[in-house]
N, C-alpha and C positions, 0 to 999 in steps of 0.2 A: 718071310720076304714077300713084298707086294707081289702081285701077280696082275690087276689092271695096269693098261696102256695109263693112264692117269698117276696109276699110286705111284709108277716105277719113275715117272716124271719127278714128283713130287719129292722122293727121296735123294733124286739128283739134284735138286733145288735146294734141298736141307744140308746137305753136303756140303755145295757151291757159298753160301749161307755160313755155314761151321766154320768153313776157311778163314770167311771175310770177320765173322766173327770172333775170333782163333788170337787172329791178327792185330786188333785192334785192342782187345783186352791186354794181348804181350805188351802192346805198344806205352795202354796206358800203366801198367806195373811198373814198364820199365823208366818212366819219368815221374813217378812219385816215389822208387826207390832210389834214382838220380837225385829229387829233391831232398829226402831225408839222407842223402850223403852228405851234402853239400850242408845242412842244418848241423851237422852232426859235426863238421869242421867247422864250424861257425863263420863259412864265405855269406854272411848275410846280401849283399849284393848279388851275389852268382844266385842264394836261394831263392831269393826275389823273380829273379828271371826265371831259374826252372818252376817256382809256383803258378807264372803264366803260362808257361809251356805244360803245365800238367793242368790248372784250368782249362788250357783250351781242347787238349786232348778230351777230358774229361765230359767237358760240354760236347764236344764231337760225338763222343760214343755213344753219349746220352740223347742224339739228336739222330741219330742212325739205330736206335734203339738197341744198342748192343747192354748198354744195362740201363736204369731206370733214373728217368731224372732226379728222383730226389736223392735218390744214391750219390752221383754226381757232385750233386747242391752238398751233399752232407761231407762228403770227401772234398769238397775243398774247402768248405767250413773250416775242418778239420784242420786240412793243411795250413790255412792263412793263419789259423788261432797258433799253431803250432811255431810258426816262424816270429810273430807276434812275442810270444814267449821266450824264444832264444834270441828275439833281439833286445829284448829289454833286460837276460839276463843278461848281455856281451856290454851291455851301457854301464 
């Protein structure tokens, strides 16, 4: 355990920090496993919309540094190519 007036700080920050970052990753899990529900019924419309809501989540965390932009970039690559795919199989 820290023992400086500083480090004790520091681990209250890292904490405060863990929470916010805790949060935000649930947040974005649970709208790209939302998206791949809705692909997986083939509501192409409804998937459409959760792909912007999981974009933006995406770019959000990416933009508060909770994980790495190209992380981000790649995952929704991912997801757009994804929906791409299930909708020219449903044509």
């Amino acid at each position: 355990m820290a023992n400086h007036k500083s480090a004790l700080k520091r681990v209250r920050q890292i904490k405060i920090r863990q929470l916010r970052n805790r949060s935000v990753k649930t947040r974005i899990k649970n709208v790209v496993k939302d998206f791949a529900e809705k692909v997986a019924k083939e509501a192409m419309d409804e998937a459409s919309t959760a792909l912007k809501a999981a974009q933006s989540m995406l770019q959000k965390g990416a933009s508060k540094g909770v994980i790495h932009r190209n992380k981000a970039s790649r995952k929704v690559s991912r997801l757009a190519k994804q929906l791409n795919k299930a909708a020219k199989a449903a044509s």
